[in-house]
C-alpha positions in Angstrom: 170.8 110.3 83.2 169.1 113.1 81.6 166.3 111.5 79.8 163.9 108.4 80.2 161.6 106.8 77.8 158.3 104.4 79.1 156.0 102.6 77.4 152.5 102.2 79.2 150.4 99.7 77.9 147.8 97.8 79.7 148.4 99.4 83.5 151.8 98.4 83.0 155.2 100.2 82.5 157.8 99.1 80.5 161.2 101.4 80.2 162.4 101.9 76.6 166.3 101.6 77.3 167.9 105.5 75.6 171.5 105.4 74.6 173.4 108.7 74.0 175.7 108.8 70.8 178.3 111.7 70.0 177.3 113.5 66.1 178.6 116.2 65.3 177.2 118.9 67.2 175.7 117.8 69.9 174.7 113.9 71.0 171.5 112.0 69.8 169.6 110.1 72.1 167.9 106.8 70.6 166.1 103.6 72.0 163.7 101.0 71.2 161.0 98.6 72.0 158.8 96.1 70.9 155.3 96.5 70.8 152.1 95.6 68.1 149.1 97.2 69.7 148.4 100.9 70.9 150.2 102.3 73.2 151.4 105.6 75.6 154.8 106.6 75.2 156.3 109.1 78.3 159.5 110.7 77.8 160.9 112.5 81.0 163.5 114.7 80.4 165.7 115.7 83.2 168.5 118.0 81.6 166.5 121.2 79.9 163.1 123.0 80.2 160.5 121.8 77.5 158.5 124.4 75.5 158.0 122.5 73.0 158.1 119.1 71.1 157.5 118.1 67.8 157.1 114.1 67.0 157.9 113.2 63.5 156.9 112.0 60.6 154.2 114.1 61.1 152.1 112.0 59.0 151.6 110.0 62.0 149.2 112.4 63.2 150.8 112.4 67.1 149.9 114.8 69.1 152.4 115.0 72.0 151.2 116.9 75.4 153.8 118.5 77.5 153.2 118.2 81.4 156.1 119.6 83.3 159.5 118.1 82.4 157.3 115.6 80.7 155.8 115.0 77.4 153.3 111.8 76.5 151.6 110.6 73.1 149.9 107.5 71.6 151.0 105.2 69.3 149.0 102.9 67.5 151.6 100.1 67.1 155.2 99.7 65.3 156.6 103.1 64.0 159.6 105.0 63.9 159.9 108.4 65.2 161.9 111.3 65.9 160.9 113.5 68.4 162.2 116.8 68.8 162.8 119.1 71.6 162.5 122.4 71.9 162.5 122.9 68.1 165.7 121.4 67.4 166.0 118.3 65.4 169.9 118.7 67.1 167.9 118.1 70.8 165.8 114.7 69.3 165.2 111.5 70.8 164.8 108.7 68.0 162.1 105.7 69.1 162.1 102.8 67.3 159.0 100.9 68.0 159.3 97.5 66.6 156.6 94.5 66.2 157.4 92.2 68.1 160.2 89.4 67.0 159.0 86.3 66.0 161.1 83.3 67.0 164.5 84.7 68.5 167.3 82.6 69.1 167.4 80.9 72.3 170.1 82.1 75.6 172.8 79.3 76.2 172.5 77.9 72.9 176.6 76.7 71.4 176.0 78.4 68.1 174.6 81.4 69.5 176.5 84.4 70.4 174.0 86.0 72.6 173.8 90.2 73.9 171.0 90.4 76.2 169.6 94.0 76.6 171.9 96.6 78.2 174.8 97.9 78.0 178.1 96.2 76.5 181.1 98.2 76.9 184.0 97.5 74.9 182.9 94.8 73.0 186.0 94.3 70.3 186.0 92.4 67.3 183.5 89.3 67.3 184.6 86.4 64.9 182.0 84.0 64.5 182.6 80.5 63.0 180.8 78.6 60.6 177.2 78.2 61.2 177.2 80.7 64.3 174.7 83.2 64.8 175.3 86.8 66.2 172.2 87.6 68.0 171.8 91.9 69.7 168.8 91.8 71.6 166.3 94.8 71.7 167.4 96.9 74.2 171.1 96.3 73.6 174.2 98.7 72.6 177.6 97.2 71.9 180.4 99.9 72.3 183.4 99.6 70.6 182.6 96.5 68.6 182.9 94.9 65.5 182.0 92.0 63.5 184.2 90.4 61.1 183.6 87.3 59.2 185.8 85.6 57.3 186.3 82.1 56.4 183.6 81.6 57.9 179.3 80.9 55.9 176.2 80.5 57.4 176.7 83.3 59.6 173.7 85.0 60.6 173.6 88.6 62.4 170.2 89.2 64.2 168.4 91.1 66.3 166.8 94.9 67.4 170.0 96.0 69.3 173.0 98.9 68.2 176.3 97.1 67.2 178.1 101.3 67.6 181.1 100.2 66.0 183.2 103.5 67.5 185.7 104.7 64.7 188.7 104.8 68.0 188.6 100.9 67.5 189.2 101.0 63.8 192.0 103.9 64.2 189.9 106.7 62.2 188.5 109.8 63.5 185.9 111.5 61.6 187.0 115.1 63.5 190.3 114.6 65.1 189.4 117.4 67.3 186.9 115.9 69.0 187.4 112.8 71.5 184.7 111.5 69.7 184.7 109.6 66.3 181.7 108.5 63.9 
């Protein structure tokens, strides 16, 4: 792929998983991680010459250095951020840096309906029952999916992960030109 996100914290490295999403225009690159404390975030980009970036909100104060077909900055802990290439919010890579989750539910558990983190292709419609819990791990995209609940309380959806709910499953097209929907 194009582009690839790491976290560097304590001499370690930790990828930050990108997913690519059709918009109109173009395609948006977006991924997340949890992390509390200070931080390096790398972002490699494979596809296009960098000249420039720009991480916002600029509030944050980041000051991103570009070294070859790379560009670094710090964070100090949980934020979200849009960082732009080449002057183009259209060429942006959205990072959601998260604290990190307190009590998750648990792998293998019967009322649990559990995405790890990766990539889920052609999910469908999820129907969770009474007292079930929908839980989309950091680091996880459903495709095509969708969650319906009826008949159905004490439903809980959790978690850091992207439910993309695709418009082709639900039969509408926002540009019916395009092989892509939402």
């Amino acid at each position: 792929e194009g582009r690839k996100a790491t976290l560097l914290k304590d001499g370690k490295s930790y990828a930050i998983p990108l997913y690519s999403t059709p918009v109109y225009g173009g395609v948006a690159y977006h991924g997340g991680i949890d992390c509390n404390r200070p931080a390096t975030i790398e972002i490699a980009v494979n596809d296009r010459t960098l000249s420039s970036v720009i991480v916002r909100p600029l509030s944050q104060g980041l000051a991103p250095i570009i070294q070859g077909n790379k560009v670094r900055f710090e964070v100090t802990g949980p934020c979200k951020l849009s960082v732009e290439l080449n002057g183009g919010i259209d060429d942006a890579i959205l990072l959601f840096i998260n604290p990190v989750e307190k009590d998750p539910p648990r792998v293998g558990s019967e009322s649990v309906i559990y995405f790890g983190p990766g990539f889920h292709d052609h999910v469908g419609i999820l129907r969770p029952t009474h007292g079930q819990t929908i839980y989309v791990a950091g680091g996880a995209y459903l495709n095509r999916a969708r969650i319906e609940i009826k008949n159905s309380d004490r439903v809980t959806v959790r978690g850091r992960g992207i439910v993309d709910v695709a418009a082709r499953l639900n039969g509408y097209q926002k540009d019916p030109t395009t092989s892509h929907g939402l």
